[in-house]
Each structure stands twice: as structure tokens, then as C-alpha cells.
C-alpha positions as CSV (number, residue, x, y, z in Angstrom):
1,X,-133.5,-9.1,156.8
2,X,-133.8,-9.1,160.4
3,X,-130.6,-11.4,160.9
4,X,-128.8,-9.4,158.3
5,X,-129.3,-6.1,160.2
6,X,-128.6,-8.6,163.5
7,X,-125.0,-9.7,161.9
8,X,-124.7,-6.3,160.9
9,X,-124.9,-4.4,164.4
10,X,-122.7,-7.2,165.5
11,X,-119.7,-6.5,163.4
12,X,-120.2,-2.6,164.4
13,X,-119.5,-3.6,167.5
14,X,-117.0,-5.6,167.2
15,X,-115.1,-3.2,165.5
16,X,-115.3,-0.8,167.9
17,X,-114.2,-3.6,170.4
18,X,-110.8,-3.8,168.2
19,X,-110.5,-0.4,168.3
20,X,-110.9,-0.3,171.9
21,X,-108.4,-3.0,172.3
22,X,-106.0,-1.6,169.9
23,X,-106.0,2.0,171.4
24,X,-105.2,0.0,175.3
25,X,-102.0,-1.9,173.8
26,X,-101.2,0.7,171.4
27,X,-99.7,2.6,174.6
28,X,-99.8,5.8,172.8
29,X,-102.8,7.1,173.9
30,X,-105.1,5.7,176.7
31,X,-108.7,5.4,176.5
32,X,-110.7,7.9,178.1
33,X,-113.9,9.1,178.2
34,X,-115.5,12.1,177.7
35,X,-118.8,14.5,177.2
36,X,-120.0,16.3,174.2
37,X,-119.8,20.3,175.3
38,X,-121.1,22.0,171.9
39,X,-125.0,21.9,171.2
40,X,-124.8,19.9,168.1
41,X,-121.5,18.8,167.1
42,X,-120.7,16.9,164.2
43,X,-119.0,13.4,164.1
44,X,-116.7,12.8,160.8
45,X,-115.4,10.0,159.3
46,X,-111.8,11.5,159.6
47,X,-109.8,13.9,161.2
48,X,-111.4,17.2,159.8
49,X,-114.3,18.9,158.4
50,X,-113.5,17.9,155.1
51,X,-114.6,14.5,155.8
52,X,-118.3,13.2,155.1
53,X,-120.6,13.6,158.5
54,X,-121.3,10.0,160.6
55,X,-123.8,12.0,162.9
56,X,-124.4,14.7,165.0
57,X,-124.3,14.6,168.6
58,X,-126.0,16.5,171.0
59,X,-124.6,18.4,174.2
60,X,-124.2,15.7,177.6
61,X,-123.5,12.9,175.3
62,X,-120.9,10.6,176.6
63,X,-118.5,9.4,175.0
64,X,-115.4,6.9,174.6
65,X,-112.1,8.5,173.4
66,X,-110.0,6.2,171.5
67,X,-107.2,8.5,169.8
68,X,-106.2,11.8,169.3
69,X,-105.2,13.0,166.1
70,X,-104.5,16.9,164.8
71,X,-106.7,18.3,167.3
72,X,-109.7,15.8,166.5
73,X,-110.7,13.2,168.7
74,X,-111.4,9.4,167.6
75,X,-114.4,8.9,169.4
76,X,-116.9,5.4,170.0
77,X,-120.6,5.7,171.0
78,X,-123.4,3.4,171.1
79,X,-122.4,1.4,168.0
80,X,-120.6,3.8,166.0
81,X,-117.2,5.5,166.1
82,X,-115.7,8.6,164.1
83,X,-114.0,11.9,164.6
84,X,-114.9,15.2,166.2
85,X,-113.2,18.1,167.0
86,X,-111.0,18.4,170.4
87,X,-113.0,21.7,171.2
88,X,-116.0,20.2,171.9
89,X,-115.0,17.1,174.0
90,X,-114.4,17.6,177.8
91,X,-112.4,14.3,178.8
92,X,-112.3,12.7,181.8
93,X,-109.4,12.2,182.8
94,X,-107.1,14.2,180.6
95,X,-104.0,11.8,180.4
96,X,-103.5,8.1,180.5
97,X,-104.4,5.8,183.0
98,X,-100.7,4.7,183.9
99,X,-100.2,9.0,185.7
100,X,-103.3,8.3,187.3
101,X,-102.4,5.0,188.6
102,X,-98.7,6.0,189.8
103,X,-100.2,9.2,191.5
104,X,-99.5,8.3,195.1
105,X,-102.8,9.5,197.4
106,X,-102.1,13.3,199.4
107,X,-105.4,13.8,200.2
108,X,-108.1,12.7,202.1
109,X,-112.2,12.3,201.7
110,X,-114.4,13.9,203.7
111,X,-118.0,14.4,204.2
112,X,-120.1,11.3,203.4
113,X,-120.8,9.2,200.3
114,X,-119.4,12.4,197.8
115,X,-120.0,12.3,194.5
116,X,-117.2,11.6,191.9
117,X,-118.2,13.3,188.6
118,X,-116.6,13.4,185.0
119,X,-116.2,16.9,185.1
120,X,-115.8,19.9,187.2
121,X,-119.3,20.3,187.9
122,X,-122.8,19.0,188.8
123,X,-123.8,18.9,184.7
124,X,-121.1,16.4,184.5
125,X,-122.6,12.5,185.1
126,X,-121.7,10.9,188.3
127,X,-118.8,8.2,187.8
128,X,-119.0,7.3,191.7
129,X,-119.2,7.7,195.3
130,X,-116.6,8.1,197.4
131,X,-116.6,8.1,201.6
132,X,-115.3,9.8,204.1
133,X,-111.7,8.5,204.8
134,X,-111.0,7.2,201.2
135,X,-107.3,8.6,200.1
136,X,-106.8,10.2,196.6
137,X,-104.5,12.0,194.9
138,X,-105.3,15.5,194.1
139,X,-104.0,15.9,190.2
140,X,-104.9,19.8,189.4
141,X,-107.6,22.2,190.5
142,X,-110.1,23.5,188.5
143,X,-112.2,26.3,190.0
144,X,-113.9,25.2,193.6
145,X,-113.1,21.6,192.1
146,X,-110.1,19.1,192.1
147,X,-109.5,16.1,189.7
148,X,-108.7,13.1,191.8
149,X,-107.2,10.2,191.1
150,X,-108.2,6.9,193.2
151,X,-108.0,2.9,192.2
152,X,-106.8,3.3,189.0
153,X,-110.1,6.2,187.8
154,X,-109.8,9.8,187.6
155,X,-112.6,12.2,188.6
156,X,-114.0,15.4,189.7
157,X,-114.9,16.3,193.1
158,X,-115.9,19.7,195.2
159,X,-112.9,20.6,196.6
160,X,-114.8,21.4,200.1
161,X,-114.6,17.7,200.4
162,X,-111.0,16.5,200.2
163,X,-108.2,17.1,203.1
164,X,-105.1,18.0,201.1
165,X,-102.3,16.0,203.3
166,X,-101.0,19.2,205.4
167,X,-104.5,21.2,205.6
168,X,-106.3,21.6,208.9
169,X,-109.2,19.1,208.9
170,X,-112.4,20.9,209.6
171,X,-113.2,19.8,212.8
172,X,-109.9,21.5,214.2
173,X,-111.7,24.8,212.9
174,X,-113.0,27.1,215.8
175,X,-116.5,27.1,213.8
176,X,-118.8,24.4,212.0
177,X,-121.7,24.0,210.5
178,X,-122.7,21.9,213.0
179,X,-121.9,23.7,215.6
180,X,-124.6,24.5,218.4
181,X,-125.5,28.3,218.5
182,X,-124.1,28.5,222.0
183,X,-120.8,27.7,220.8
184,X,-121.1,31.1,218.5
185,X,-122.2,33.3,221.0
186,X,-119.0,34.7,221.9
187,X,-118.4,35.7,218.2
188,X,-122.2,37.1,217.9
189,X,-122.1,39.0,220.8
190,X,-119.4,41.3,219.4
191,X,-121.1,44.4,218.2
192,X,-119.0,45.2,214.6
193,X,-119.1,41.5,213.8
194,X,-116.5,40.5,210.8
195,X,-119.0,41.0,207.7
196,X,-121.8,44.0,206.5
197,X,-124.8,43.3,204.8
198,X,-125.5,44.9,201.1
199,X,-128.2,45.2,199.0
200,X,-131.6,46.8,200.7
201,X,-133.7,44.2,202.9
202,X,-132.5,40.7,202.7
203,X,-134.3,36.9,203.5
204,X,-132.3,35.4,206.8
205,X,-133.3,31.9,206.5
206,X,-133.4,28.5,208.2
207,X,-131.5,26.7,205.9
208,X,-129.3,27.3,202.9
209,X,-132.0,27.8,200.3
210,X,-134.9,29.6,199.6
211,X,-137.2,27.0,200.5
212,X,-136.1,27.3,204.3
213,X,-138.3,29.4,206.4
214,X,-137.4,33.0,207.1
215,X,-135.8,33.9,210.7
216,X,-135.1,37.6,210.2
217,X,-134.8,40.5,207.2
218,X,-131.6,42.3,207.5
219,X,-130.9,45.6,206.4
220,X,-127.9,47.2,204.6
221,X,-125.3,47.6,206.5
222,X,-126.5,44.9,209.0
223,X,-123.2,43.9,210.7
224,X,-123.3,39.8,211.4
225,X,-120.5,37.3,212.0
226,X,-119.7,34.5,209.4
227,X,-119.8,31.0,210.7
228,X,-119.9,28.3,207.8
229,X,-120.3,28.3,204.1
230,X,-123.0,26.1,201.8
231,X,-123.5,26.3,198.2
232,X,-123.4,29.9,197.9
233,X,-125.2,30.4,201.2
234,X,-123.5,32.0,204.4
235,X,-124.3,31.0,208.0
236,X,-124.5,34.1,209.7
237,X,-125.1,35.0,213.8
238,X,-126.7,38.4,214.8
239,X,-128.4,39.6,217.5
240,X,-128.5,36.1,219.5
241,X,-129.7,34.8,216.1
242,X,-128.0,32.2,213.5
243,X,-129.6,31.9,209.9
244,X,-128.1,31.6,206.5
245,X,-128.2,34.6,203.7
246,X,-127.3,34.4,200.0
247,X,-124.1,35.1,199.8
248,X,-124.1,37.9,197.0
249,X,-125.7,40.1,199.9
250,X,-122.6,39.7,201.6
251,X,-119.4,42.2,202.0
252,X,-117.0,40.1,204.2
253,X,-113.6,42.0,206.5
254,X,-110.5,41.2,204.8
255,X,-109.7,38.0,206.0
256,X,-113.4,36.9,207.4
257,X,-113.6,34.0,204.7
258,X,-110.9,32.2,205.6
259,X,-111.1,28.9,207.3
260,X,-114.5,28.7,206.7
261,X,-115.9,25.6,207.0
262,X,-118.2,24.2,204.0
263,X,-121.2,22.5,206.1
264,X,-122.1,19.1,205.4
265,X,-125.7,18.7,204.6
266,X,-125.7,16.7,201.3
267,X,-123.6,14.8,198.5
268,X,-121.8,17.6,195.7
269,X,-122.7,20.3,198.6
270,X,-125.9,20.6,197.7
271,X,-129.1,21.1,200.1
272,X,-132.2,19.4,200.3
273,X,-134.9,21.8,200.2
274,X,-138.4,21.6,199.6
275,X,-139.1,23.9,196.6
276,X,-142.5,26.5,197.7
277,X,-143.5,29.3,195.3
278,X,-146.2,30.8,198.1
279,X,-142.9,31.7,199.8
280,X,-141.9,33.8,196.9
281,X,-145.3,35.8,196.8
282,X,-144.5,35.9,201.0
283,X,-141.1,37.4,200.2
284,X,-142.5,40.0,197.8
285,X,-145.2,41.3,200.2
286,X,-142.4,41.9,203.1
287,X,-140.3,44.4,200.6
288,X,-137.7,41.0,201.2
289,X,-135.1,39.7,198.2
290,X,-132.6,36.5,197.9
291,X,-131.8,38.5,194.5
292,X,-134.5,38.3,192.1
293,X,-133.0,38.7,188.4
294,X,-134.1,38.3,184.5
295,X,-132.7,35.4,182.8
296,X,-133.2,34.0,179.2
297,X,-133.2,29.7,179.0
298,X,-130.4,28.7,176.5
299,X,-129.0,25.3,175.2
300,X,-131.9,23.7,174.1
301,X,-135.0,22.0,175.9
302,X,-133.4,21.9,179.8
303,X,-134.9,20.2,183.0
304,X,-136.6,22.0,185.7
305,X,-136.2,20.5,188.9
306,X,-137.3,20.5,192.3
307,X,-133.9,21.3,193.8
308,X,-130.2,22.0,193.1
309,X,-129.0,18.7,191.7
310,X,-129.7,16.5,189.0
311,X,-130.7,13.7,191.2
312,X,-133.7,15.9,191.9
313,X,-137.2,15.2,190.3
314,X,-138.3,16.7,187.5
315,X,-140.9,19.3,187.5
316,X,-141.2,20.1,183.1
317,X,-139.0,21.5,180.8
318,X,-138.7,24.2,179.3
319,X,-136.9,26.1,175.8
320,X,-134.2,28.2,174.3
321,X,-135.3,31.4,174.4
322,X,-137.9,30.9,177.8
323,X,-138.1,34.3,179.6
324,X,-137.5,33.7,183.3
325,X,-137.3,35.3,187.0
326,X,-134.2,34.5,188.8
327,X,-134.7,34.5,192.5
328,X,-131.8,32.7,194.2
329,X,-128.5,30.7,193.5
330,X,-127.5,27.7,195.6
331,X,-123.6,26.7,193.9
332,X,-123.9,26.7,190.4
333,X,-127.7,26.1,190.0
334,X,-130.4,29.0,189.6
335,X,-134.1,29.3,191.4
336,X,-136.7,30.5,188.9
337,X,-140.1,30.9,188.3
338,X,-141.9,31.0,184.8
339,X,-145.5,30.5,184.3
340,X,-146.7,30.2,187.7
341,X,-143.9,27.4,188.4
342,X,-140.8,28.2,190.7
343,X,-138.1,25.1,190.4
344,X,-134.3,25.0,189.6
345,X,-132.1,24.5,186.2
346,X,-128.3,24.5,185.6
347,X,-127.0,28.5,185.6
348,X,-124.7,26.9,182.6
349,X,-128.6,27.0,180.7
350,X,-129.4,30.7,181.7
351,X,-128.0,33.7,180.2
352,X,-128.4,37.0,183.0
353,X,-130.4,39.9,181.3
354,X,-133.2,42.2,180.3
355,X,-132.9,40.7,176.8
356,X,-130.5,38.3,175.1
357,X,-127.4,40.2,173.1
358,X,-128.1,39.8,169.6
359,X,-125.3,37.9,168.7
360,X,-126.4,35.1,171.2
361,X,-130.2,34.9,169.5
362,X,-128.5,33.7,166.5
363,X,-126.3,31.1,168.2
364,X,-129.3,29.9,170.0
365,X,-132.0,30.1,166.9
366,X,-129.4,27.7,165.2
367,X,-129.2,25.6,168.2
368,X,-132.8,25.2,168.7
369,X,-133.1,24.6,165.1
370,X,-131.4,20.9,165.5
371,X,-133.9,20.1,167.7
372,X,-136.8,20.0,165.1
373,X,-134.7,17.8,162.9
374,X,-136.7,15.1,161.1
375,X,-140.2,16.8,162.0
376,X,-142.8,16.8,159.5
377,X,-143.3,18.9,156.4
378,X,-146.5,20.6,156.1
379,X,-147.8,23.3,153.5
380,X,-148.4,26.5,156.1
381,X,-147.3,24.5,159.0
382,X,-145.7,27.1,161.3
383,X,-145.6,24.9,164.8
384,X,-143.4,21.7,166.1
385,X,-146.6,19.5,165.0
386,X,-145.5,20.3,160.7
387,X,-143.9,23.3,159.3
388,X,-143.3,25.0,155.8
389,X,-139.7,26.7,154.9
390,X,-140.6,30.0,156.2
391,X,-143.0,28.5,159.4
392,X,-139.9,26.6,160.4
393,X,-138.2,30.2,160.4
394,X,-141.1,32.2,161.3
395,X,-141.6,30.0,164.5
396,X,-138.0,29.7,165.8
397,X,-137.6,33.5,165.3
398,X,-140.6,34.1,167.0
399,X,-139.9,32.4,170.3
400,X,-137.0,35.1,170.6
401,X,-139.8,37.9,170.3
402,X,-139.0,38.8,166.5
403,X,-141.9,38.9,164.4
404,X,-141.5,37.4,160.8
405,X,-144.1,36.9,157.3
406,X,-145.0,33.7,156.5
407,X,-143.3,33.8,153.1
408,X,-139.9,33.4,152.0
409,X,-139.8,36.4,149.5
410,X,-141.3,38.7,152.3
411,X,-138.9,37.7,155.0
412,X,-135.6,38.2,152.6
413,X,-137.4,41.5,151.6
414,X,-138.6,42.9,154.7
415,X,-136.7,42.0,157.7
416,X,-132.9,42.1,159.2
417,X,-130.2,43.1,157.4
418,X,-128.0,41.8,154.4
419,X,-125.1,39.6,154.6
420,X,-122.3,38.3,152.4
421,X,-121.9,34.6,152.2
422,X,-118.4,34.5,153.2
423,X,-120.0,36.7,156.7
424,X,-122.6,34.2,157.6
425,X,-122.9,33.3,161.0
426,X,-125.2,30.6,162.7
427,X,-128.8,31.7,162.9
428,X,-128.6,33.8,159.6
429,X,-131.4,33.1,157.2
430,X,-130.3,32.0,153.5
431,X,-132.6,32.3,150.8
432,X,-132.9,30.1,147.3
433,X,-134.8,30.4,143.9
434,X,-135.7,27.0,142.0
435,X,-135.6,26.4,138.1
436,X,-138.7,27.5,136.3
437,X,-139.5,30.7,139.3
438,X,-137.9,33.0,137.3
439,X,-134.9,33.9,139.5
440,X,-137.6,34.6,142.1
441,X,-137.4,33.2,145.9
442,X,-139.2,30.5,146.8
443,X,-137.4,28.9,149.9
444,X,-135.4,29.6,152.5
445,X,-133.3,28.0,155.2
446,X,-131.1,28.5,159.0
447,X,-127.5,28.8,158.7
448,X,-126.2,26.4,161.5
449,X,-122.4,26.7,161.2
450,X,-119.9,24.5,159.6
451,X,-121.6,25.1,156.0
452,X,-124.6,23.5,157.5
453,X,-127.9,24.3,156.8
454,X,-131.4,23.3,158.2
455,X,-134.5,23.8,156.8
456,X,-138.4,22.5,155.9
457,X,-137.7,20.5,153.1
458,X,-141.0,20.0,150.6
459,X,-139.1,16.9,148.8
460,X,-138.5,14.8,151.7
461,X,-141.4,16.1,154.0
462,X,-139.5,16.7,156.7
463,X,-137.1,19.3,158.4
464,X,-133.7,18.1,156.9
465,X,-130.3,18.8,157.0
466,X,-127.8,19.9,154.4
467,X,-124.9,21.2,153.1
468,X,-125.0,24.8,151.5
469,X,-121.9,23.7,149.2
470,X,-124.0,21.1,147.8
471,X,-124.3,21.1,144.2
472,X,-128.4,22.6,143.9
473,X,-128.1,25.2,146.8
474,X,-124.7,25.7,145.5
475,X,-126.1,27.5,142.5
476,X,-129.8,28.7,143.6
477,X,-128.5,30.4,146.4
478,X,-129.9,34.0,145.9
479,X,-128.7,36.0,149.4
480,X,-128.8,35.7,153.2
481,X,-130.1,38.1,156.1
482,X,-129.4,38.3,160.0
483,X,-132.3,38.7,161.7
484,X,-130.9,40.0,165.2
């Protein structure tokens, strides 16, 4: 059985081999590849969502492109291939190989061993490392990023690190990063300055990051003099002073940002910085802020690390739906503290609020769902060690602070509101009878999207996945409710 499952795996992959090899002489399309963007997407065995499922694949999940066809993407992982939509695929490169290759370099590397990355962000997984002096060829911008092409690749890079053939290079700039404090004095000495401070007593800090030590609170309306920028922070002189502020708490004179230099301190333009929450109880006892916010976790179970990068260590994790304080931003990536802990996540995982809108608890409640697939049935089970059909929904609900019964029939009768079939949304709860209960209720089930359902499944004894158009739910389907 063993060498059957052996010869198997090995004619999987050869296949997919031929496919690669057909897609690289084909000439039509190049291969590429690329990084699942939706929480769960499905993978089909054809171009549409007609077509039976192959698997679902979660968000990160990298992937080789191997042909496009009516919007869908013919996609290879591990040892399988099939079909998901465009929508949910951020590729690569974008085009073929041959524009990348013919793309003569205009632009120069700067800063160190700089990361290359699939995509225009830190989320995105690193393809290399490029050094200073390396020529590329800037191929479109994309936010404070530019897609490069260099030996034949194509990648993303922070735009603070390339010399466009033309540009100034920073060190013809009258002010670095680097530059001693002397060499600003001129500048600080000038009483208005060229930027005011906002927003009520603010941390002036040592380096760019909130685990730098304090040098000075500012006030509103504090005039100071810009000298470099770094991940969101500013380097600032005042009063014979140099420090770095956040730079929300920043209003800058027409024209002050420009020529700023981005510092150089570490690869992607991110600090290190040694993470301390007794500095955040210091900061609250001196009336002091680097912004501190309310944020909701999203996108599933999400890394907390020690700093602004994924290269970081990991501190725990923690879920959809995970109440937060936001206390600082450093390029993309948010400080907060839960629980006694203080570290940093992604700001793609946090939504910025008192509470989440309703129609993102739904979207989430359907995303954490996925999460829990194949996890053990158990009568009156309402936590991730076994659930029933309404402990499965009772617990996912309750993480987003709604309170349901432990009963299918109750939570259809007493909570949210009605909705039609052809309305449902993900995160709406659809209800079922069973031959023999007398048209009554007896299980219930998420909506995920996609006429997808997810639910505790007595039968199988575990948390399954189905199709609501399926014959059986087909015709016991009794109603459906939205919770939030």
C-alpha cells in the first residue's frame, strides 16, 4: 500500500512538472508565482465555481501560476494543481519573464543587504537580498514600493532604497540620518522651525520606536525642524535637542517633507528595537502618548512579535476577534498590548475601532470558522477541544461578545434577525430539520460564502464542510438568521 501511495505521489508530481514545462514553452503565459490574499479560498478543478472543490487554501499560501484562463488562475502547490479565482491571487511578477529580462536597469540599490519581497509589503515572503550598488529596473510603483526587475526575477522593494537614474542620491542631501547633531544646529537654532507638533503631550524618543528611551515630551504646537524619516517615525531637532516622534503627531510647512532622507538602520526600513511594556505604564504616568488606539485582531490566528518585521521572534498568537490597545505604528506594523503582553502584528490583521462594524463580524465569524475544520464532534461541546452544532456557533459568536443558547431551535428563535436565502452573506446562521423531527429544528450551521457551509457534524464527528445545494440540506433547509 505504501509503494502504491509512493508511485502515486510520484505521478502527481510529475504532472505538475509537465504542466510546468508546458506553460514555459507554451510562450503564452509565463510562469509566475504568487500568494493566496483571501482567508480561505477555494481551489477547483476548472475554471469556475461550477467545478467540484480540490482544496481550500488559506491566506499567505504560495503559489505557482501556471495559466490564466477567464479570470481564474491555473495554479500548482505542494503536489496538487487546480483553479482559483484571479481575485484572490497577488502574483509576483505580473507579466512574463521575457519584459522583465529586456527591462534595461535605471535605478540603483541603496542601503545595505535590502530585502526583495513578492509583494508590496513586509506580509509578502522574502524572494532575496539585494546590496547597495546592485542596478535594477524600476517597472511600476505601488504605494511607498517599486517592483524591480533584476537577473532575470521581479520583485518588491521599499522605494526609500532604490536611486531612480536622475534622482539626487541621499548623501548629496543637506540632512541624514546619520548626520551628527552639530551638523543640524543651524536648522534647530531657528526659532519657527519648518513643522508644529499636534495632538496634546507627545514621547520624543531615542530612536524610531517606542522601545527607545524618552529624551523630551513636546507639547502642541511645539515648533521643531524635520531632519530624516524612518518607518513612520520623524527625526526632529529642538531646543539643542534631536529625537524622533511618531509621525501622526506631526503637521509639516508646505514643502518641509521633501528631500527627506529615509535613515538607514535596518533591512525593509525597519528598526531594531527592544520591545518593554514597563515603558508603556512609564508613558501613562507622565500624561505622554505615541497614539494609543482600540483595535480588533482579524484574519485568523496572527503572530505577535517582538518587533516590526516578520524576521522577528515570536512572542504568542492571538485570534479573530482579540480586543487590543494600539499604542504606536512603525511603517505598516502596529504596537499593542493585550493581556499584560505589549508586542507587534501586521496593521493588515487589525481593524481601528471601539467595536467591529457589523458587517465585518460576519466576514470574520466565517473566517474563523475554517479554522476549526476537522475538529472533533462532541454532544454539548462548546470549545476548540469538541463541539456540538450550536457550541460550534455559540462559541465563534461568542468571541465577538454576542451571547447565544446552546440549542439550535433557541438560537433561530431568539436571536438576530431573519434572512432570505438568496440574501445570505458569510457569517449568517442556517438552520435545518431532519426526517422523523416533525418539521422541527434540530441543527444548524455558518454560511461561509460561495454556497459553502461549515458546521459540527454528528455523522462524521467532526466539524465538516459542505455544500448548502447539496441534495439533504437542499431540502431540510428551514431558514437563516444574521446574528450582527
Amino acid at each position: 500500500m505504501k509503494e502504491k501511495r509512493s508511485i502515486l505521489r510520484g505521478l502527481r508530481t510529475a504532472a505538475i512538472g509537465a504542466a510546468l514545462a508546458c506553460a514555459m514553452t507554451a510562450g503564452a503565459f509565463a510562469v509566475d508565482t504568487g500568494v493566496i490574499t483571501g482567508d480561505v479560498v477555494n481551489a477547483r478543478k476548472g475554471p469556475g465555481t461550477s467545478f467540484e472543490r480540490v482544496e481550500q487554501l488559506a491566506k499567505g499560501k504560495q503559489v505557482t501560476i501556471l495559466a490564466e484562463e477567464n479570470g481564474w488562475y491555473k495554479i500548482a502547490w505542494n503536489s496538487s494543481t487546480g483553479y482559483v479565482s484571479k481575485s484572490y491571487v497577488s502574483s509576483s511578477s505580473s507579466g512574463s519573464t521575457a519584459a522583465v529580462s529586456s527591462a534595461a536597469p535605471n535605478a540603483t540599490v541603496t542601503g545595505g543587504n535590502i530585502n526583495v519581497r513578492t509583494g508590496p509589503g513586509t506580509g509578502y515572503s522574502r524572494i532575496t537580498a539585494l546590496g547597495t550598488g546592485k542596478r535594477v529596473a524600476v517597472l511600476e510603483t505601488s504605494g511607498n514600493w517599486y517592483k524591480i526587475g533584476f537577473d532575470g526575477k521581479a520583485g518588491y522593494i521599499m522605494s526609500s532604497y532604490i536611486i531612480r537614474d536622475g534622482e539626487a542620491a541621499p548623501a548629496a542631501s543637506a540632512q541624514t540620518a546619520s548626520a551628527p547633531a552639530a551638523a543640524a544646529a543651524p536648522a534647530a537654532a531657528a526659532a519657527e522651525g519648518n513643522a508644529t507638533v499636534k495632538g496634546g503631550n507627545i514621547n520624543v524618543r531615542s530612536g524610531p520606536g517606542t522601545g527607545y528611551s524618552r529624551v523630551a515630551i513636546v507639547g502642541t504646537g511645539k515648533r521643531v525642524t524635520l531632519l530624516a524619516e524612518e518607518g513612520g517615525w520623524l527625526k526632529i531637532s529642538f531646543d539643542g535637542k534631536t529625537g524622533y516622534i511618531l509621525g501622526t503627531y506631526i503637521t509639516p510647512d508646505a514643502g518641509a517633507m521633501e528631500g527627506l532622507v529615509a535613515a538607514e538602520s535596518a533591512e525593509d526600513g525597519f528598526p531594531t528595537v527592544t520591545v518593554e511594556s514597563t515603558e508603556v505604564s512609564a508613558n501613562a504616568a507622565a500624561g505622554a502618548t505615541d497614539g494609543s488606539r482600540t483595535g480588533f485582531i482579524t484574519g485568523g490566528t496572527i503572530n505577535v512579535r517582538t518587533g516590526p518585521s516578520t524576521e522577528t521572534e515570536r512572542i504568542t498568537q492571538v485570534g479573530t476577534g482579540k480586543k487590543v490597545t494600539i499604542l504606536a505604528e512603525e511603517n505598516g506594523w502596529l504596537m499593542i498590548s493585550f493581556d499584560g503582553k505589549t508586542g507587534y502584528v501586521h496593521g493588515d490583521y487589525v481593524y481601528e475601532g471601539d467595536s467591529l462594524p457589523a458587517s465585518s463580524v460576519g466576514a470574520q465569524v466565517a473566517a474563523m470558522a475554517a479554522q476549526y475544520a476537522g475538529t472533533r464532534y462532541v454532544y454539548g461541546g462548546a470549545a476548540p477541544g469538541g463541539f456540538d452544532c450550536s457550541g460550534f456557533t455559540l462559541y465563534l459568536y461568542k468571541q465577538f461578545g454576542y451571547s447565544l443558547p446552546h440549542t439550535a431551535s433557541g438560537q433561530y428563535a431568539n436571536c438576530g434577525v431573519k434572512v432570505s436565502r438568496s440574501n445570505l452573506q458569510p457569517g449568517d446562521l442556517v438552520f435545518f430539520t431532519s426526517s422523523g423531527s416533525g418539521g422541527k429544528i434540530t441543527h444548524v450551521a455558518v454560511y461561509t460564502g460561495n454556497d459553502q457551509i461549515i458546521h459540527a457534524r454528528y455523522s462524521v464527528g467532526k466539524v465538516h464542510i459542505n455544500y448548502l445545494s447539496e441534495n439533504y440540506y437542499n431540502k431540510n433547509y428551514v431558514g437563516a438568521i444574521r446574528i450582527a
